[in-house]
PyMOL Python script that loads the backbone (N, CA, C, O; Angstrom):
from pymol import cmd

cmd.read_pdbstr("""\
ATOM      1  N   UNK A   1      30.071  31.352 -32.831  1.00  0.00           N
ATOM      2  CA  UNK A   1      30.718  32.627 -33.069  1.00  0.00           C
ATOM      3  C   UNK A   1      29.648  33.722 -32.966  1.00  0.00           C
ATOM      4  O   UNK A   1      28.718  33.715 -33.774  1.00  0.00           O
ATOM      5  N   UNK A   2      29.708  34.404 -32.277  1.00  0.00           N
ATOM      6  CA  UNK A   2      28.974  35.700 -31.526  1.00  0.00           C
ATOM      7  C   UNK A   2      28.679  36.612 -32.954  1.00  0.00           C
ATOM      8  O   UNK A   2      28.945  36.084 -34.034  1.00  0.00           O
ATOM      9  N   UNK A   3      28.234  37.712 -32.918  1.00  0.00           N
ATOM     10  CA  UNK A   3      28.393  38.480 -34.279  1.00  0.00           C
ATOM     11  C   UNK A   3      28.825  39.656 -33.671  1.00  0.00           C
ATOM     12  O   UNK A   3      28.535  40.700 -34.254  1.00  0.00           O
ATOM     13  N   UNK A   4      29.537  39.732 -32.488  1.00  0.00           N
ATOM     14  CA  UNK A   4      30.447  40.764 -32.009  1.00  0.00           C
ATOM     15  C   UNK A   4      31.549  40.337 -32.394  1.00  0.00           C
ATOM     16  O   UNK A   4      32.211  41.112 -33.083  1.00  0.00           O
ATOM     17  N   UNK A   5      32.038  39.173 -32.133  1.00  0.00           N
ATOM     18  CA  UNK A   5      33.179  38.822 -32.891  1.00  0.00           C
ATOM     19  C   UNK A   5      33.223  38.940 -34.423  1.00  0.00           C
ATOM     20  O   UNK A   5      34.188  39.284 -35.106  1.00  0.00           O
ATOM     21  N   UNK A   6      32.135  38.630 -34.784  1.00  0.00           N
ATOM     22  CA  UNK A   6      32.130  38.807 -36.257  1.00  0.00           C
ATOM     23  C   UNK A   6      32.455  40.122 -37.213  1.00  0.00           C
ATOM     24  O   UNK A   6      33.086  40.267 -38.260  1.00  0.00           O
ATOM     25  N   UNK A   7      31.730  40.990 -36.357  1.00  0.00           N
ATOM     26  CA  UNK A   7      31.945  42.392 -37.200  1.00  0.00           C
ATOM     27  C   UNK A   7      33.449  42.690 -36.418  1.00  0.00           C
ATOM     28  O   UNK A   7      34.091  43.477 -37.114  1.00  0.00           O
ATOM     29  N   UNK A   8      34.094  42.351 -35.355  1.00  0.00           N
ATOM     30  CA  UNK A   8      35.256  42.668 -34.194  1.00  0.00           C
ATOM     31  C   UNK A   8      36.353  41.783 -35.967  1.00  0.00           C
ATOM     32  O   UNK A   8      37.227  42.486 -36.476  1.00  0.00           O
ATOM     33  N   UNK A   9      36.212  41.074 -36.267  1.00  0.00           N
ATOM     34  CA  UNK A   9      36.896  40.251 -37.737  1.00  0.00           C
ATOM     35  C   UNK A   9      36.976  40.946 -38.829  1.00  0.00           C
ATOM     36  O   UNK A   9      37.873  41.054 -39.665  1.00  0.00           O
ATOM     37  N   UNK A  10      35.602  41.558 -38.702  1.00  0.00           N
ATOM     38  CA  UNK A  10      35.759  42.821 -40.241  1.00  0.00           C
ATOM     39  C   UNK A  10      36.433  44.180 -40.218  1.00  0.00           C
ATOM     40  O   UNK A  10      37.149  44.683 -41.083  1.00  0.00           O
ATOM     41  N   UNK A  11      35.968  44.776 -38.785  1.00  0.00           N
ATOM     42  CA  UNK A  11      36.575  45.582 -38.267  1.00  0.00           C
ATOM     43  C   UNK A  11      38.393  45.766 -38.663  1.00  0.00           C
ATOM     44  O   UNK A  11      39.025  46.755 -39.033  1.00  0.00           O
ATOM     45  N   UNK A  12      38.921  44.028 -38.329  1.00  0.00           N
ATOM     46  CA  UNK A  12      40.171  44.158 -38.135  1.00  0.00           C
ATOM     47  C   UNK A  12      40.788  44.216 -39.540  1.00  0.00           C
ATOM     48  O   UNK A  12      41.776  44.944 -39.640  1.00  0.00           O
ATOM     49  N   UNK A  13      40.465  43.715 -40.398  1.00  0.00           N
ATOM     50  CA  UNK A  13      40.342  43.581 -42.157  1.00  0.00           C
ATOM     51  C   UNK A  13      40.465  44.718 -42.750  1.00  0.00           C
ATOM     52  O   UNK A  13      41.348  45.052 -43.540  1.00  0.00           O
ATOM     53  N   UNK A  14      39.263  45.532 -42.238  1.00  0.00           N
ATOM     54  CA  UNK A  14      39.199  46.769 -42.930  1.00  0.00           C
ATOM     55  C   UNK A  14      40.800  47.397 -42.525  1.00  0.00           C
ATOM     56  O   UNK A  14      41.714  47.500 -43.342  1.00  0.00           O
ATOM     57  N   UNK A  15      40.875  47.755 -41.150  1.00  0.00           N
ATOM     58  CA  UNK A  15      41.867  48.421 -40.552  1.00  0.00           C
ATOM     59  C   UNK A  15      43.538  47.696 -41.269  1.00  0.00           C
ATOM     60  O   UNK A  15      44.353  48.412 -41.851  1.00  0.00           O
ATOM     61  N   UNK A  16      43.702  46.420 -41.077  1.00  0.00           N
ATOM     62  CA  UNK A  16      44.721  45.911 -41.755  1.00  0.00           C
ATOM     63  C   UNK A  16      44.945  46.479 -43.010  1.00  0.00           C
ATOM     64  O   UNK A  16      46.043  46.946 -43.311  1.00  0.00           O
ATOM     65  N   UNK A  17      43.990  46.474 -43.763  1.00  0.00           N
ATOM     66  CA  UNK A  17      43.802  47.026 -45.380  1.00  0.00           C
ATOM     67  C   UNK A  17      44.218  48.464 -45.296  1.00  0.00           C
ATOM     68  O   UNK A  17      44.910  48.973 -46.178  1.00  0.00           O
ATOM     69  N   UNK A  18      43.714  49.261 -44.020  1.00  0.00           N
ATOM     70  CA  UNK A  18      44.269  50.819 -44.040  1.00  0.00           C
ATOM     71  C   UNK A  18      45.758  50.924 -44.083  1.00  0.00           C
ATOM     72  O   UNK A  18      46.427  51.674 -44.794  1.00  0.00           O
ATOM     73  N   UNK A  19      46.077  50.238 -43.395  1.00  0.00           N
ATOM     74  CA  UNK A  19      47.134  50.053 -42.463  1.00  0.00           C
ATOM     75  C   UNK A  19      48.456  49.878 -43.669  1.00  0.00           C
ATOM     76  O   UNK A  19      49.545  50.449 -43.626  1.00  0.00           O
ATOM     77  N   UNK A  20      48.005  48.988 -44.636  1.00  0.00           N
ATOM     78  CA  UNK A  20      49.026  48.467 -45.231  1.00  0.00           C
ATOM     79  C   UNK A  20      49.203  49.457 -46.554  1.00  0.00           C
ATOM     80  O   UNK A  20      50.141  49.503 -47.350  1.00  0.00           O
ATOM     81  N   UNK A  21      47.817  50.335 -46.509  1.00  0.00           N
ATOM     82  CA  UNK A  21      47.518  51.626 -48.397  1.00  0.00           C
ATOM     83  C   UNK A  21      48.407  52.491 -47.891  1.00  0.00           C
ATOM     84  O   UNK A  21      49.255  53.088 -48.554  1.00  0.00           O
ATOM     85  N   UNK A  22      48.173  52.608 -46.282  1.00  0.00           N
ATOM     86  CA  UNK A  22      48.906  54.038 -45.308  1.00  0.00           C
ATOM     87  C   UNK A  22      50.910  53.948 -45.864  1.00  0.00           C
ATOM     88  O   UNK A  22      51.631  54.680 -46.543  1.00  0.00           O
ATOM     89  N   UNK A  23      51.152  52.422 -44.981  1.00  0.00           N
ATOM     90  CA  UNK A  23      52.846  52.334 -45.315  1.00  0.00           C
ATOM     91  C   UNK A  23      52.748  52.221 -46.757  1.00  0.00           C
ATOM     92  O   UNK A  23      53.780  52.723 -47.203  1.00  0.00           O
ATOM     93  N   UNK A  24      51.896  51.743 -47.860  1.00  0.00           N
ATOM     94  CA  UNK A  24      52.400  52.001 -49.398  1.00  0.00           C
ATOM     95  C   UNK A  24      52.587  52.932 -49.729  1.00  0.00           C
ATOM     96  O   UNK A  24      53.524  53.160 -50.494  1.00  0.00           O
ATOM     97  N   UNK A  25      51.409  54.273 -49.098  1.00  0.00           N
ATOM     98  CA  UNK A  25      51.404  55.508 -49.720  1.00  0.00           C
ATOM     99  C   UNK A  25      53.210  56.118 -48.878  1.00  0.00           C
ATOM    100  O   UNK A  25      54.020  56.585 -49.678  1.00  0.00           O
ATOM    101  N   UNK A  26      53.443  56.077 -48.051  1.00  0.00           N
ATOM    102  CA  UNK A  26      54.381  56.799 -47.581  1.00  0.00           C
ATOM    103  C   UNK A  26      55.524  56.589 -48.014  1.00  0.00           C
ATOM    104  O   UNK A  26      56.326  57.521 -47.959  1.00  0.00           O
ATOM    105  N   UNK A  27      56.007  55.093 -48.664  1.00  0.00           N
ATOM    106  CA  UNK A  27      56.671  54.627 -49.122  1.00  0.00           C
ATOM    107  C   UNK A  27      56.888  55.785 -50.543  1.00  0.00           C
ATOM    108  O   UNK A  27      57.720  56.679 -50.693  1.00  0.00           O
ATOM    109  N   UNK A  28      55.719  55.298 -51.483  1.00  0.00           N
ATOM    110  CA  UNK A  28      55.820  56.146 -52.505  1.00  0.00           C
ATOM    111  C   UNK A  28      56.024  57.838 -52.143  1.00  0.00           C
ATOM    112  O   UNK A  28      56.632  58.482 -52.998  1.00  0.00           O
ATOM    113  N   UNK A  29      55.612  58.468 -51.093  1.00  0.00           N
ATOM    114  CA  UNK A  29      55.666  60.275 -51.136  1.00  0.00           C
ATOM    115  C   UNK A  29      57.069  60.226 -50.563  1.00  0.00           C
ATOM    116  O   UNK A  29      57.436  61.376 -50.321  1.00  0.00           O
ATOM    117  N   UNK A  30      58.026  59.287 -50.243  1.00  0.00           N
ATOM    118  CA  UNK A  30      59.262  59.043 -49.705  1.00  0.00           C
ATOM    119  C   UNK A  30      60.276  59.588 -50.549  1.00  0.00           C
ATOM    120  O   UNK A  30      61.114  60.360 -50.083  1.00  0.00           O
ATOM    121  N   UNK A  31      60.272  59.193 -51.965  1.00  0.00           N
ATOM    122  CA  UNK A  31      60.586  59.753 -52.968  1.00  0.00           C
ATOM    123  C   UNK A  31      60.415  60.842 -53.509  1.00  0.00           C
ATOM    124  O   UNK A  31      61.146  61.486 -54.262  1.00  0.00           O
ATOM    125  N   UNK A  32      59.608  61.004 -53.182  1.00  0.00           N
ATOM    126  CA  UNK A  32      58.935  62.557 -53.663  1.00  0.00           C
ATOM    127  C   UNK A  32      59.720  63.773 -53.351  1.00  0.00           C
ATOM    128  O   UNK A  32      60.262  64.013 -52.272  1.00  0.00           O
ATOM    129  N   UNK A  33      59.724  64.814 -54.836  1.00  0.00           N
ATOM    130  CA  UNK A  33      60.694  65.541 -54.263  1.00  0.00           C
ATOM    131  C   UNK A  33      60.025  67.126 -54.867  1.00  0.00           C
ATOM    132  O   UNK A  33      58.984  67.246 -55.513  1.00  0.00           O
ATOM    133  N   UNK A  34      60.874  68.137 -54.478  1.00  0.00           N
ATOM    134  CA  UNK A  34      59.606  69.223 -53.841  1.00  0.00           C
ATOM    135  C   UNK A  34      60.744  69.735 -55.349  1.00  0.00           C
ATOM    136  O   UNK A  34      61.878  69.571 -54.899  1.00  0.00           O
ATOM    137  N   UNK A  35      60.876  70.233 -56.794  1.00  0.00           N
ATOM    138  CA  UNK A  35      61.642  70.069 -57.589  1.00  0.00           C
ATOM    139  C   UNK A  35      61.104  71.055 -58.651  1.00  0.00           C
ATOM    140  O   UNK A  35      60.052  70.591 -59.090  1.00  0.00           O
ATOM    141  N   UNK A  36      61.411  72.227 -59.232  1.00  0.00           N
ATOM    142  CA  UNK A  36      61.288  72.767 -60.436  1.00  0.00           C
ATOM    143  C   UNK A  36      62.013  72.302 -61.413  1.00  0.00           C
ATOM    144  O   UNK A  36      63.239  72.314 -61.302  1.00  0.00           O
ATOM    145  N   UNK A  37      61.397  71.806 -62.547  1.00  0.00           N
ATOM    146  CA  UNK A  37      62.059  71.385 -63.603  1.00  0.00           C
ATOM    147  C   UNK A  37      62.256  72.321 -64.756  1.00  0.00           C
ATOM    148  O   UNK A  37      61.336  72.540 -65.544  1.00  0.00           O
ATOM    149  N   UNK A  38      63.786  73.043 -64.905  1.00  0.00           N
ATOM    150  CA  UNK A  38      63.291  73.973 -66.102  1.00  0.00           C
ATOM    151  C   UNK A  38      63.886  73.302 -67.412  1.00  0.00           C
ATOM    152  O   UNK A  38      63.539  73.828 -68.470  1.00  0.00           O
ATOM    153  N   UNK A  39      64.689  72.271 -67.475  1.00  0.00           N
ATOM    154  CA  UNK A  39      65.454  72.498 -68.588  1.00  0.00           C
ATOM    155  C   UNK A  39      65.034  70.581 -69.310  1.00  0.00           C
ATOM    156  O   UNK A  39      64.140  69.887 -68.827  1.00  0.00           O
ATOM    157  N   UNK A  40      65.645  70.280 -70.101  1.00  0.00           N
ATOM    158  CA  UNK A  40      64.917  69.115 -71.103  1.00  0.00           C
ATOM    159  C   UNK A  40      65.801  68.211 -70.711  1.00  0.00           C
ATOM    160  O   UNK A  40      65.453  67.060 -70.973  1.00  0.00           O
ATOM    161  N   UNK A  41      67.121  68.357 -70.018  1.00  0.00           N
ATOM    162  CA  UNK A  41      67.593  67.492 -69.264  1.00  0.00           C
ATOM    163  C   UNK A  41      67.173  66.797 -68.565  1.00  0.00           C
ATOM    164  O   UNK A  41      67.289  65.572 -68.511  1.00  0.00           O
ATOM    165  N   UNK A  42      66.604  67.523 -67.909  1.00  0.00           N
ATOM    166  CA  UNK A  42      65.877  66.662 -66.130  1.00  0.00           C
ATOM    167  C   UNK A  42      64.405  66.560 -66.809  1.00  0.00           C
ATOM    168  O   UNK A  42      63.614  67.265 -66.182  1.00  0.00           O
ATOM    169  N   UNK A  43      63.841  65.927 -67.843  1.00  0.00           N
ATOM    170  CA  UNK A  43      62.987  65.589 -68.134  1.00  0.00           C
ATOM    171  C   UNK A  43      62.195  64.544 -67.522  1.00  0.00           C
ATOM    172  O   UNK A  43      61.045  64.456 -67.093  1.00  0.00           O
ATOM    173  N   UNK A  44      63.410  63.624 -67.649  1.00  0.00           N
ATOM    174  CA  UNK A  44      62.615  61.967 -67.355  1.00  0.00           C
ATOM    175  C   UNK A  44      62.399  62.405 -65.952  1.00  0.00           C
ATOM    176  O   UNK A  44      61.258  62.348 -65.493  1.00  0.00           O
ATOM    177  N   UNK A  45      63.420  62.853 -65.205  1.00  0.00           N
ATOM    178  CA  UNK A  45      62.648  63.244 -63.488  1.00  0.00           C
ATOM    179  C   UNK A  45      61.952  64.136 -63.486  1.00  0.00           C
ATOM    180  O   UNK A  45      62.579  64.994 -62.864  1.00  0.00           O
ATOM    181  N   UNK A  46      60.780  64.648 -63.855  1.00  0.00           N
ATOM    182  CA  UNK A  46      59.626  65.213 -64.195  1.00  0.00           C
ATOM    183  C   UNK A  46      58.839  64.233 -64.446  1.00  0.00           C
ATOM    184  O   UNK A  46      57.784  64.172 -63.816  1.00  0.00           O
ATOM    185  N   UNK A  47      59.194  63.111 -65.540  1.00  0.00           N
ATOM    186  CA  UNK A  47      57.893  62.251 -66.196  1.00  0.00           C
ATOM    187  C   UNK A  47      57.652  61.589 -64.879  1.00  0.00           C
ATOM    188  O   UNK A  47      56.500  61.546 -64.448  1.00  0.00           O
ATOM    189  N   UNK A  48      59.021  60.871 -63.945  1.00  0.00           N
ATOM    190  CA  UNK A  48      59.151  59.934 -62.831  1.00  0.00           C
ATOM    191  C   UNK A  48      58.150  60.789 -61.750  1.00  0.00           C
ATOM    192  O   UNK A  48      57.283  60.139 -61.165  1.00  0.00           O
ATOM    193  N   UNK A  49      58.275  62.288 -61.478  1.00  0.00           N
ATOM    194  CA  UNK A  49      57.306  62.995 -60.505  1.00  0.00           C
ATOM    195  C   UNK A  49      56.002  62.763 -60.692  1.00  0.00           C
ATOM    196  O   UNK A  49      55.142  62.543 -59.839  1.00  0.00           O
ATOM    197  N   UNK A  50      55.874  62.838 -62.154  1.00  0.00           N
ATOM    198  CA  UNK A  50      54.205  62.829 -62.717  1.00  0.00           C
ATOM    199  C   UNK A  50      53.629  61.517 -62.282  1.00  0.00           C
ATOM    200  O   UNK A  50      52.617  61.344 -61.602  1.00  0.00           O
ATOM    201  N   UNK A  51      54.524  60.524 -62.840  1.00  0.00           N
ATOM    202  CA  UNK A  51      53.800  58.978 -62.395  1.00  0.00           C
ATOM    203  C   UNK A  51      53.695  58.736 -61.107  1.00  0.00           C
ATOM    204  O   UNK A  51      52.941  57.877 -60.647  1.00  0.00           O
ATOM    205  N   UNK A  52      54.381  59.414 -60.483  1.00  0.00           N
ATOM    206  CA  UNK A  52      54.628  59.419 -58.510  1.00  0.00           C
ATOM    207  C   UNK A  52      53.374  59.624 -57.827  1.00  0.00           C
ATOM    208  O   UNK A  52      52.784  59.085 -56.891  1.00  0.00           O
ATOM    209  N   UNK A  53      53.089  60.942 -58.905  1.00  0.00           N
ATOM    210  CA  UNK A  53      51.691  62.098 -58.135  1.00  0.00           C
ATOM    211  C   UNK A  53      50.733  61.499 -58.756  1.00  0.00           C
ATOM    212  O   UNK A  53      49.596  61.900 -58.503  1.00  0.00           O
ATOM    213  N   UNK A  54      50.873  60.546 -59.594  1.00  0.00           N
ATOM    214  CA  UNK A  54      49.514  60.032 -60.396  1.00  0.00           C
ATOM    215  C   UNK A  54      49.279  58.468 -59.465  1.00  0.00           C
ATOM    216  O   UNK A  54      48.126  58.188 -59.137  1.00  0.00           O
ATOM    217  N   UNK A  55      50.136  57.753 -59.181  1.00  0.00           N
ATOM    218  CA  UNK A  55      49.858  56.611 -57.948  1.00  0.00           C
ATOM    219  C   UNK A  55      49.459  56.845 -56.612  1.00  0.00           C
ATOM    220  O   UNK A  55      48.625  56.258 -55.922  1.00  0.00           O
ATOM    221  N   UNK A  56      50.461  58.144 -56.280  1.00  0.00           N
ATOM    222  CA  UNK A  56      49.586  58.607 -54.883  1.00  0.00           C
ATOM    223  C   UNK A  56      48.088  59.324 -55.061  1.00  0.00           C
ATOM    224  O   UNK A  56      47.311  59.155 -54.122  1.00  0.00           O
ATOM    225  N   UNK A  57      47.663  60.054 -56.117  1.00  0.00           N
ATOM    226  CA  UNK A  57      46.393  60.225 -55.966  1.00  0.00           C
ATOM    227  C   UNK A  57      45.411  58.730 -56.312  1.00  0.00           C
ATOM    228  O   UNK A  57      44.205  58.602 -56.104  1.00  0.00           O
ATOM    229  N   UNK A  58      46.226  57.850 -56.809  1.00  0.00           N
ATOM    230  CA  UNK A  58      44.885  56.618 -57.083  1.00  0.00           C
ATOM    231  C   UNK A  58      44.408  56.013 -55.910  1.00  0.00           C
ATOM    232  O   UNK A  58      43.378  55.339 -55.859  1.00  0.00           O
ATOM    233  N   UNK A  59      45.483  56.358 -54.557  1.00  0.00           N
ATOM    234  CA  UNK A  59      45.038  55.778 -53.553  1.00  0.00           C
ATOM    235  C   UNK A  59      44.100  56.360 -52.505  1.00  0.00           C
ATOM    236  O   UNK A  59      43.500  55.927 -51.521  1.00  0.00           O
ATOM    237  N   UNK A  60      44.251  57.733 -53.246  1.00  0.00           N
ATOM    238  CA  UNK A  60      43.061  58.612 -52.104  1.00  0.00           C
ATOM    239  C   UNK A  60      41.853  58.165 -52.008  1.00  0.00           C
ATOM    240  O   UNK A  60      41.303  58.291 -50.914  1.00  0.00           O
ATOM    241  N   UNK A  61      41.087  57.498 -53.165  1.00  0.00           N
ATOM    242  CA  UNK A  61      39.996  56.350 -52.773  1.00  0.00           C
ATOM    243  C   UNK A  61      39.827  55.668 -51.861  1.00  0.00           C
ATOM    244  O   UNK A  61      39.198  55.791 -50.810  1.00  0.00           O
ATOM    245  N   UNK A  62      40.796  54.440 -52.564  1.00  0.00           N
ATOM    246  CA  UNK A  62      40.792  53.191 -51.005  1.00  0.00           C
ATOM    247  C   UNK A  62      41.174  53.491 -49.719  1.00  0.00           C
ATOM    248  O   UNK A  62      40.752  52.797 -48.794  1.00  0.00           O
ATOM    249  N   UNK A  63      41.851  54.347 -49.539  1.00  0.00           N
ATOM    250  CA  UNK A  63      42.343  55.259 -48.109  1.00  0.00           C
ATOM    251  C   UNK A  63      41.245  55.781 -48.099  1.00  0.00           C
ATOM    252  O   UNK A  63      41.792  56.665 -47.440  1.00  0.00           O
ATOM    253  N   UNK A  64      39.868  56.230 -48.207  1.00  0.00           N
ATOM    254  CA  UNK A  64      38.574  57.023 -47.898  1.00  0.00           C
ATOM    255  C   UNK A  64      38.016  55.971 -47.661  1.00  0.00           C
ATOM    256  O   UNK A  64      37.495  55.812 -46.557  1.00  0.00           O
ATOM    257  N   UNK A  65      37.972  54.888 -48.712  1.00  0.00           N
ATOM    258  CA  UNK A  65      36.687  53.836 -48.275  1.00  0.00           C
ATOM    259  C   UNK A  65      37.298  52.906 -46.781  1.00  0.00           C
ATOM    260  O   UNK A  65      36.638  52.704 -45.762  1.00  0.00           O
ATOM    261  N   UNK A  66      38.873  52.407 -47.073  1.00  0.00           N
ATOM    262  CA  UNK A  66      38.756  51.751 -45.785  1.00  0.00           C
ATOM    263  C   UNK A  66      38.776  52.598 -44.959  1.00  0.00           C
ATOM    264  O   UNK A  66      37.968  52.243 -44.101  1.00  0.00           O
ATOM    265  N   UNK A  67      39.329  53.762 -44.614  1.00  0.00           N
ATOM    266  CA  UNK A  67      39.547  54.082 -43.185  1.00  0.00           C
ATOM    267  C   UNK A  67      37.753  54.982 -42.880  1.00  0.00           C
ATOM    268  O   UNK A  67      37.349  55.504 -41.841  1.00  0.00           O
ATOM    269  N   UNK A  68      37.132  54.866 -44.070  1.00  0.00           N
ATOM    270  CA  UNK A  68      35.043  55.106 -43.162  1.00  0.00           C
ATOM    271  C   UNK A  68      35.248  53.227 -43.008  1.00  0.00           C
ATOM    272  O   UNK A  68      35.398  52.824 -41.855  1.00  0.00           O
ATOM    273  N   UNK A  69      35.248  52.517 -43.766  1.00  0.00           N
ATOM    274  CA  UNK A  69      34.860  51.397 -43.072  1.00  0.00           C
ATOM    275  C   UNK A  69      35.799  50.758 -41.684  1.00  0.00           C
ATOM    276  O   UNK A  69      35.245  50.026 -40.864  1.00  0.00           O
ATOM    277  N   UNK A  70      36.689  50.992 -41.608  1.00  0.00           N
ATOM    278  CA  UNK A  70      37.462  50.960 -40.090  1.00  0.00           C
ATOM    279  C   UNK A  70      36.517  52.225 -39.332  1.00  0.00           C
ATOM    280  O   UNK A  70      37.339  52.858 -38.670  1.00  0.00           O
ATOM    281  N   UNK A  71      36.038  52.445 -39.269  1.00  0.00           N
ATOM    282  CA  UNK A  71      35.658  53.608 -37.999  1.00  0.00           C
ATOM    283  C   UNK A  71      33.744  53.299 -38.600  1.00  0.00           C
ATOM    284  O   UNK A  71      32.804  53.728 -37.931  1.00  0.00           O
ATOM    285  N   UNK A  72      33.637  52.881 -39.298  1.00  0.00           N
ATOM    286  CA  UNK A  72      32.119  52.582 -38.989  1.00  0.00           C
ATOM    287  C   UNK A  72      32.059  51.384 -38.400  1.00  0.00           C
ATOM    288  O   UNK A  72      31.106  51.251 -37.633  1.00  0.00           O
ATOM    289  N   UNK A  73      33.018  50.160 -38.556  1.00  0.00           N
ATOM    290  CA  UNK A  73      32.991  49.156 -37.955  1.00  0.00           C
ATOM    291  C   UNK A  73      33.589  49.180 -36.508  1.00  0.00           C
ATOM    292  O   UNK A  73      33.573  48.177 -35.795  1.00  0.00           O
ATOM    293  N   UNK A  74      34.016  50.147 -36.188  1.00  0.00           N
ATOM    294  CA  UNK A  74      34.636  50.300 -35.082  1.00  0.00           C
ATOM    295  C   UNK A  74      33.510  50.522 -34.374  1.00  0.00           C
ATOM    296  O   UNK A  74      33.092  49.633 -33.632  1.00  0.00           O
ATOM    297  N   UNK A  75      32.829  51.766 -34.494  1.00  0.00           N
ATOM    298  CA  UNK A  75      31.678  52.313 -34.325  1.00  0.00           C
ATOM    299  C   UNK A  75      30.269  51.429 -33.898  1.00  0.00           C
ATOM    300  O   UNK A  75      29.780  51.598 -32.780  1.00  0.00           O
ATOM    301  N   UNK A  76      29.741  50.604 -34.745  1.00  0.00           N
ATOM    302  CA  UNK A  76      28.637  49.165 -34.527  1.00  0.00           C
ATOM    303  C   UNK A  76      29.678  48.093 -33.829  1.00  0.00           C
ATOM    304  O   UNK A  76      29.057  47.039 -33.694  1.00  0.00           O
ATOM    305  N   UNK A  77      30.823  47.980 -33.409  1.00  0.00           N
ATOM    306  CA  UNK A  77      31.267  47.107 -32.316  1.00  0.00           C
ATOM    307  C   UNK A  77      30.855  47.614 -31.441  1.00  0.00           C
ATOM    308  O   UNK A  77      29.972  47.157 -30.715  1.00  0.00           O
ATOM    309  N   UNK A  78      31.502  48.849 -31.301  1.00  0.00           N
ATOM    310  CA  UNK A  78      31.188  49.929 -30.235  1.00  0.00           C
ATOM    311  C   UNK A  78      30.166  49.610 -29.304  1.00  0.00           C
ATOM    312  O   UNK A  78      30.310  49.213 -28.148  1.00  0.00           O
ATOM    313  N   UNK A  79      28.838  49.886 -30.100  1.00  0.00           N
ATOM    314  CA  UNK A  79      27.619  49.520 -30.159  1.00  0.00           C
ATOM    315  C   UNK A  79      27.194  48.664 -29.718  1.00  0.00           C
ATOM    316  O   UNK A  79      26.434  48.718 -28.751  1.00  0.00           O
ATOM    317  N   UNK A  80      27.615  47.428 -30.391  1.00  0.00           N
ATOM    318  CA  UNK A  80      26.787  46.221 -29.973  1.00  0.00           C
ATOM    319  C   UNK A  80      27.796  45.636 -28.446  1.00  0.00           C
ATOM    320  O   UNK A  80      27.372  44.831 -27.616  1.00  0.00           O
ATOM    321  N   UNK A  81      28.690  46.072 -28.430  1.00  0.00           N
ATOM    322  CA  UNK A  81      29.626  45.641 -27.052  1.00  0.00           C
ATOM    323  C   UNK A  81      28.686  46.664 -25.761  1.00  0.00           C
ATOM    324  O   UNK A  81      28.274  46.109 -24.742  1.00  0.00           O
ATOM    325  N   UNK A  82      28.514  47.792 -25.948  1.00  0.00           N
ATOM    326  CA  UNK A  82      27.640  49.009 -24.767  1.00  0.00           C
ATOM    327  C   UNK A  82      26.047  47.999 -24.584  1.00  0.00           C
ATOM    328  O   UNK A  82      25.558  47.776 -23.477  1.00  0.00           O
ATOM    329  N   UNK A  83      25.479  47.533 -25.799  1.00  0.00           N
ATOM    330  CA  UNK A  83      24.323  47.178 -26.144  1.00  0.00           C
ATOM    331  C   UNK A  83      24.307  45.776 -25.016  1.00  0.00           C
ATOM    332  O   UNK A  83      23.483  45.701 -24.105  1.00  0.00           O
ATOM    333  N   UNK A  84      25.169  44.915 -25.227  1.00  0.00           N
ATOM    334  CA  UNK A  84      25.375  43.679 -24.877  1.00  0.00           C
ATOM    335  C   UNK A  84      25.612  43.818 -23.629  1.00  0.00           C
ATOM    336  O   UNK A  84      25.119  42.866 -23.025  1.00  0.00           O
ATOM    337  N   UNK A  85      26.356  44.858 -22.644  1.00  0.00           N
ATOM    338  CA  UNK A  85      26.663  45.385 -21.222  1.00  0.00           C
ATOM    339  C   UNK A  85      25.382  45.513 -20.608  1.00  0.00           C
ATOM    340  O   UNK A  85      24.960  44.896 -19.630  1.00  0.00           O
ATOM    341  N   UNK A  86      24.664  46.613 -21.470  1.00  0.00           N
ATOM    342  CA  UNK A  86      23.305  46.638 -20.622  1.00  0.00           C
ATOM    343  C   UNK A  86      22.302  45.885 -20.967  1.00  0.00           C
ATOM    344  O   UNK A  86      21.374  46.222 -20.231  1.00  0.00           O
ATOM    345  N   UNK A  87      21.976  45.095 -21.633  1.00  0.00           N
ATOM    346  CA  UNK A  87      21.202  43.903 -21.535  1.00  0.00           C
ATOM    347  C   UNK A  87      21.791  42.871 -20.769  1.00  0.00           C
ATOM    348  O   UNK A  87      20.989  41.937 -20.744  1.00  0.00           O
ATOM    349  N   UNK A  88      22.809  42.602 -20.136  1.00  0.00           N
ATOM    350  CA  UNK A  88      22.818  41.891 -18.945  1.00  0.00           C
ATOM    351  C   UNK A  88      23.084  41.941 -18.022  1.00  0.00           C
ATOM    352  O   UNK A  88      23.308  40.973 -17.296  1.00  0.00           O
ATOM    353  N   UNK A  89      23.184  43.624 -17.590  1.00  0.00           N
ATOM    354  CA  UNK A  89      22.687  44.129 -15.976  1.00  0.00           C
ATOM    355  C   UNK A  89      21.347  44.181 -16.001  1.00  0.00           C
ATOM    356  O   UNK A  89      20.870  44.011 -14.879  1.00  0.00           O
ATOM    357  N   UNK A  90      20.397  44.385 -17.021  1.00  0.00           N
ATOM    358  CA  UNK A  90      18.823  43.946 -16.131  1.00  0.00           C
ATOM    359  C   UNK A  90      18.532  43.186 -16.259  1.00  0.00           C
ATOM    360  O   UNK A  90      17.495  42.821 -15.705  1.00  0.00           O
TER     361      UNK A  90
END
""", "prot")
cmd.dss("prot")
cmd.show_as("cartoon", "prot")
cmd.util.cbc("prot")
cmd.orient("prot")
């Protein structure tokens, strides 16, 4: 096993992992609703908004770390695939 393939494996991991925070997050802002709450009625759909906006911000992390590690690994494939081209035309 090459270690183009290897990081070409992590590469795909990372990206899968984006891939799957991306459809969770959209799932959750799906619900989401654009809503002034004035009265003590519509309370609990206020508390339900709060917990909404409090799950979609927990994911703004892992959506930063994988999608730099999808594009840095993209990036050193990149690399070592251009690298590997011209070391065996001379």
């Amino acid at each position: 096993m090459t270690t183009l393939y290897s990081v070409g494996i992590i590469w795909g991991i990372f990206t899968a992992a984006l891939i799957i925070l991306l459809i969770y997050r959209s799932t959750l802002t799906m619900g989401e609703d654009e809503q002034l709450f004035l009265d003590d009625a519509s309370s609990h759909m206020h508390d339900e908004q709060t917990e909404l906006l409090k799950k979609v911000n927990r994911l703004r992390v892992p959506v930063w770390v994988f999608g730099g590690g999808s594009s840095l690994f993209l990036l050193i494939m990149v690399g070592m695939w251009i690298f590997q081209q011209l070391s065996e035309v001379q």
